[in-house]
C-alpha positions in Angstrom: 0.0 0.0 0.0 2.6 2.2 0.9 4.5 1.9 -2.6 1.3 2.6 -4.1 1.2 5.7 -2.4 4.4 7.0 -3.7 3.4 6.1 -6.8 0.0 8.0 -6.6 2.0 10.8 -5.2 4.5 10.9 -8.2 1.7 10.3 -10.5 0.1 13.4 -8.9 3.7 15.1 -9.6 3.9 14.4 -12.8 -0.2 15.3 -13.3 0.1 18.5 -11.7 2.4 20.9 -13.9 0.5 19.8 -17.3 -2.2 21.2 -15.3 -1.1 24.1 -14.4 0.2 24.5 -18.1 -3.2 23.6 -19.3 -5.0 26.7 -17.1 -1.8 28.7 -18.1 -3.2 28.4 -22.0 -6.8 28.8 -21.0 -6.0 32.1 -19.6 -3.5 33.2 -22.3 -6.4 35.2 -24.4 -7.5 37.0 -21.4 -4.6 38.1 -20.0 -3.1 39.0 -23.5 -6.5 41.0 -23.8 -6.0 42.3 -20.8 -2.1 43.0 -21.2 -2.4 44.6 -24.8 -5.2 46.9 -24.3 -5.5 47.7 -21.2 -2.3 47.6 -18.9 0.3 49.2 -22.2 -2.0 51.7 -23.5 -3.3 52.6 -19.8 1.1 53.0 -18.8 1.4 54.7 -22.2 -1.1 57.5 -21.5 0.2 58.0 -17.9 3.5 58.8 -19.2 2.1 61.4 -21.9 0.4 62.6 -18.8 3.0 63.5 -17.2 5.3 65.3 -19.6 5.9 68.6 -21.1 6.3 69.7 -24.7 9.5 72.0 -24.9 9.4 72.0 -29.2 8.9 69.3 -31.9 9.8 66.1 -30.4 11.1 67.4 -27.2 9.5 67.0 -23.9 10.6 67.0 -20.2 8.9 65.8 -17.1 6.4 67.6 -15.5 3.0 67.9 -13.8 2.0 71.1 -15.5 -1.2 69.1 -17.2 -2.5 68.2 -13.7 -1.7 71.4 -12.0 -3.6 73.1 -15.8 -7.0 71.4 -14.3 -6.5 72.9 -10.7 -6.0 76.7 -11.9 -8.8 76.6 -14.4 -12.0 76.4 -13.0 -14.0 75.4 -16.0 -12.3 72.1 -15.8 -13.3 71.2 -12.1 -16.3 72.2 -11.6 -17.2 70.4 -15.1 -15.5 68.0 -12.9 -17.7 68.0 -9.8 -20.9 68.2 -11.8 -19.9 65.1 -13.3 -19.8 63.2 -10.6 -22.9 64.7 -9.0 -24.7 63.7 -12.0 -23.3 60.6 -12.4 -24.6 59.6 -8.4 -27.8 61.1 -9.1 -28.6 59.0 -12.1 -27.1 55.4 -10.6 -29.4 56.5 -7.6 -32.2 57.3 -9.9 -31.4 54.0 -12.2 -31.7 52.0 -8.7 -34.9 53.3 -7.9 -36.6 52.5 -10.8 -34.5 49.4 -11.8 -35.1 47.7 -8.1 -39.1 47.4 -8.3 -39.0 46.4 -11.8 -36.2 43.7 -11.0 -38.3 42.4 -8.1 -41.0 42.2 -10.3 -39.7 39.8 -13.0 -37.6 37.6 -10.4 -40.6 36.8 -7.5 -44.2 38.2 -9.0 -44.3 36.8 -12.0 -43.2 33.1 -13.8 -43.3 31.3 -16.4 -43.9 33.2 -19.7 -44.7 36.5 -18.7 -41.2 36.8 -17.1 -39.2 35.8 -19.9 -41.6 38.7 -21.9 -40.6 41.2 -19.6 -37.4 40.2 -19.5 -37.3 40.7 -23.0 -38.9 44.0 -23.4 -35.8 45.2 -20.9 -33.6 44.0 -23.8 -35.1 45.1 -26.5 -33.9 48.7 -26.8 -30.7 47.4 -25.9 -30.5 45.5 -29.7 -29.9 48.8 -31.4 -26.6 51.3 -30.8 -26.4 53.9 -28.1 -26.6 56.4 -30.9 -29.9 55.0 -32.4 -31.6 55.1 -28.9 -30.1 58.7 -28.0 -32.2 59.9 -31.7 -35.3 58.4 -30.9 -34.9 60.4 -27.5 -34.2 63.4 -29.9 -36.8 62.8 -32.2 -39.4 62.6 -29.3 -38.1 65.7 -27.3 -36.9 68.1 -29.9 -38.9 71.3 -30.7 -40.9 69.6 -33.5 -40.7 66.3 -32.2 -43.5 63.8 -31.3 -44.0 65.4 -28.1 -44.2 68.6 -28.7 -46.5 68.1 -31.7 -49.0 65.9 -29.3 -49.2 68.9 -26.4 -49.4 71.2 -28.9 -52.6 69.7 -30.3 -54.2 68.7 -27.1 -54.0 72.2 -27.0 -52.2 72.5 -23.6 -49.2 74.9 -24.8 -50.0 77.5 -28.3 -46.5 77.1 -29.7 -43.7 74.5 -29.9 -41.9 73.4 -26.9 -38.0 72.6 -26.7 -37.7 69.4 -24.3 -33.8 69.2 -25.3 -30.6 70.5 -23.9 -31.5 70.0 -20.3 -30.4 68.3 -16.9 -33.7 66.5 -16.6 -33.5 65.6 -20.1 -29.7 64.6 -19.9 -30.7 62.6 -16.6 -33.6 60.9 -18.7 -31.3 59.3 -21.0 -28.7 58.7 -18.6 -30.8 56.5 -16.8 -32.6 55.1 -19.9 -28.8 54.1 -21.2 -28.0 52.4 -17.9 -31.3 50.2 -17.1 -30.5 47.0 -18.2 -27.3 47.0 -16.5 -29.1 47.6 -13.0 -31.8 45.1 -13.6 -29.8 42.0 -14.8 -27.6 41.8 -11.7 -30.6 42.4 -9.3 -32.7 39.9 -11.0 -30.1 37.3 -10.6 -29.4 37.9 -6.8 -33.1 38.5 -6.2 -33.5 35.0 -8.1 -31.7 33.0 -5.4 -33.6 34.7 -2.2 -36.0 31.9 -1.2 -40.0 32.9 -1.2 -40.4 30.8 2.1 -38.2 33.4 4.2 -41.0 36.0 2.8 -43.8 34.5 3.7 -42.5 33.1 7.6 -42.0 37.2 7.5 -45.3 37.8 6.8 -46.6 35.2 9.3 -44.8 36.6 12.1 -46.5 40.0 11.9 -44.0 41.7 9.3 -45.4 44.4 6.9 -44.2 45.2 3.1 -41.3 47.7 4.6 -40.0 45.5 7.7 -39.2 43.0 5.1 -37.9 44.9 2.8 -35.6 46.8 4.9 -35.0 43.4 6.9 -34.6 40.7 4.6 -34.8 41.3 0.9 -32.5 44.7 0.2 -29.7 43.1 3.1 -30.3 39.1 0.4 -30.0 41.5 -2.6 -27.0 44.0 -1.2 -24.5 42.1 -3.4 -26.5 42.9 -6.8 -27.6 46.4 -5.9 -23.4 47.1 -5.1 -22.6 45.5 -8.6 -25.7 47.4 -10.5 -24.4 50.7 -9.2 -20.9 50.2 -9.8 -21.7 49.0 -13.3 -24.0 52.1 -13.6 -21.6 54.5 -12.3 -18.8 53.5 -14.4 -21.0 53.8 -17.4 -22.6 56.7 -16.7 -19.5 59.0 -15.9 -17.6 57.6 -19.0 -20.5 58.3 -21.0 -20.2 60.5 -23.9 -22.2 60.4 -26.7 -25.8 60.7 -24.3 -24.6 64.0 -22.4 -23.3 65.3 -26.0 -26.7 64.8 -27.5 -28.7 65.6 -25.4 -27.4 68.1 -22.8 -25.9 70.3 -26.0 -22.7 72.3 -25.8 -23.7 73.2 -22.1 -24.1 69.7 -21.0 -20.5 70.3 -19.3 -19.5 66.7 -19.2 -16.2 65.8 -18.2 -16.0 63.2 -21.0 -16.3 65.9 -23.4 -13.8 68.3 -22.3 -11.7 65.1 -22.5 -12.3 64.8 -26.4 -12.2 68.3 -26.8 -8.2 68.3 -25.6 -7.6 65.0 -28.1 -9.6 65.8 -30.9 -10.1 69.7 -31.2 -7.0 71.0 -29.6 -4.7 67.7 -30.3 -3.4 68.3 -26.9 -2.7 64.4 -25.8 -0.9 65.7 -22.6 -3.8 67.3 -21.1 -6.0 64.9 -22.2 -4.4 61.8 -20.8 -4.2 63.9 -17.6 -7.7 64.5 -18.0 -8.8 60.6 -18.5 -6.8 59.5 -15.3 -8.1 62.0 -13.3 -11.6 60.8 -14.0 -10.3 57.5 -13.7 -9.5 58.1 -10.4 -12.1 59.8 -9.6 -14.3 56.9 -10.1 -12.1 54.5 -8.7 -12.6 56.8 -5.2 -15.7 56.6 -5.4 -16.7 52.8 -6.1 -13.9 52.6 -3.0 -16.3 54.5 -0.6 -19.6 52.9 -2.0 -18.2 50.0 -1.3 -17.2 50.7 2.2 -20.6 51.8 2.7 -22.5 49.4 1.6 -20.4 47.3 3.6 -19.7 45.1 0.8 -16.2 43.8 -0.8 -15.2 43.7 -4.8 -15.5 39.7 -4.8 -19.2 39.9 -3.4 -20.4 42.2 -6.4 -18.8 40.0 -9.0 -19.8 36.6 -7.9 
């Protein structure tokens, strides 16, 4: 017995690095993915950050692109609102997402949940762009809207629904939906009905259990729906550009505007990692309090 015990254990020896060779190749793509275009380039663009151009082909080190956003206030306080907004709307998104997710996952079965859970997808088989037009089409001066109020007769004259925060916030939110229901349907999916009714049966109303059992069972997905959200919502360009207008003051776009317009990759790179770590401060602290860790929200 005993030989055949060494012999297991070299077996297991031999076994184990053609193994780890095996899970090595598996995860070649992703971390090649990973490596390629999104470690070099991110490393790339922190070093334009952080230099200087002296004359054609000459730079020198320097934080004069980060210390550029700090003296001019156009660029923070685009900065701040940003962020506001961005909160606002993943608050907003959870709100509306969380009733609707709780809807599909433990009110309804069978067929009727896979239609719903359908007609969440839906919009989502087009491009961003399409979806931000039809938001145009219905809001603009002589758009769908305005045409119908118009002859209902409740305003004389045309009505422009565009270029403002409740309308950037509408498609915000409408961009951002899906991404807030999915993960609260799946963690709302595992929460057993039995645990609601005892609740019930022990003298608790619709808001004891909610604040008691099903929002603390469903922490995990709301703390991955915001971050999703969040991350989305403050990278976003092409919905505050549309629909907020030149005075949407979006970070994303003064970000463009320094690559694009001005061809100023210095300040621009600058630009993208301080919103990167804006957001990354700011996941940190929803984290911390909703008392949840990175590995809950992915699992």
């Amino acid at each position: 017995m005993s030989s055949a015990l060494v012999i297991s254990g070299a077996e297991q020896r031999r076994v184990m690095p053609a193994i780890k060779l095996g899970t090595f190749l598996l995860m070649l793509p992703l971390l090649l993915w990973l490596l390629l275009l999104i470690v070099l380039p991110h490393v790339d663009l922190l070093i334009v950050s952080l230099r200087e151009v002296l004359g054609y082909r000459e730079y020198a080190f320097s934080l004069q692109n980060y210390a550029e956003f700090f003296t001019e206030p156009l660029y923070w306080n685009t900065f701040v609102r940003t962020a506001v907004m961005s909160i606002l709307a993943t608050v907003i998104t959870l709100i509306v997402g969380f009733p609707v997710s709780y809807y599909i996952a433990k009110v309804v079965k069978g067929r009727k949940r896979n239609l719903l859970f359908i007609m969440c997808l839906i919009p989502f088989w087009v491009s961003e762009l399409v979806r931000t037009f039809g938001w145009m089409i219905l809001l603009r001066e002589s758009g769908v809207i305005s045409s119908f109020i118009q002859w209902v007769g409740i305003v004389n004259g045309p009505v422009e629904f565009l270029y403002t925060d409740a309308t950037l916030m509408v498609g915000l939110v409408y961009t951002s939906m899906l991404f807030m229901v999915v993960p609260l349907v799946s963690v709302l999916d595992t929460l057993d009905d039995s645990l609601i009714e005892a609740a019930y049966d022990l003298g608790g109303n619709t808001v004891s259990i909610l604040r008691e059992i099903v929002i603390p069972h469903a922490m995990p997905g709301i703390a991955s729906g915001c971050i999703v959200v969040f991350m989305l919502t403050l990278g976003n360009y092409l919905t505050p550009t549309l629909l907020g207008g030149k005075d949407s003051l979006w970070f994303t776009e003064q970000i463009y505007n320094q690559f694009i317009t001005r061809f100023n990759w210095e300040s621009g790179s600058a630009f993208g990692f301080l919103l990167l770590f804006l957001s990354s401060v700011i996941v940190f602290v929803g984290l911390k309090l909703s008392r949840q860790t990175l590995a809950d929200t992915v699992k």
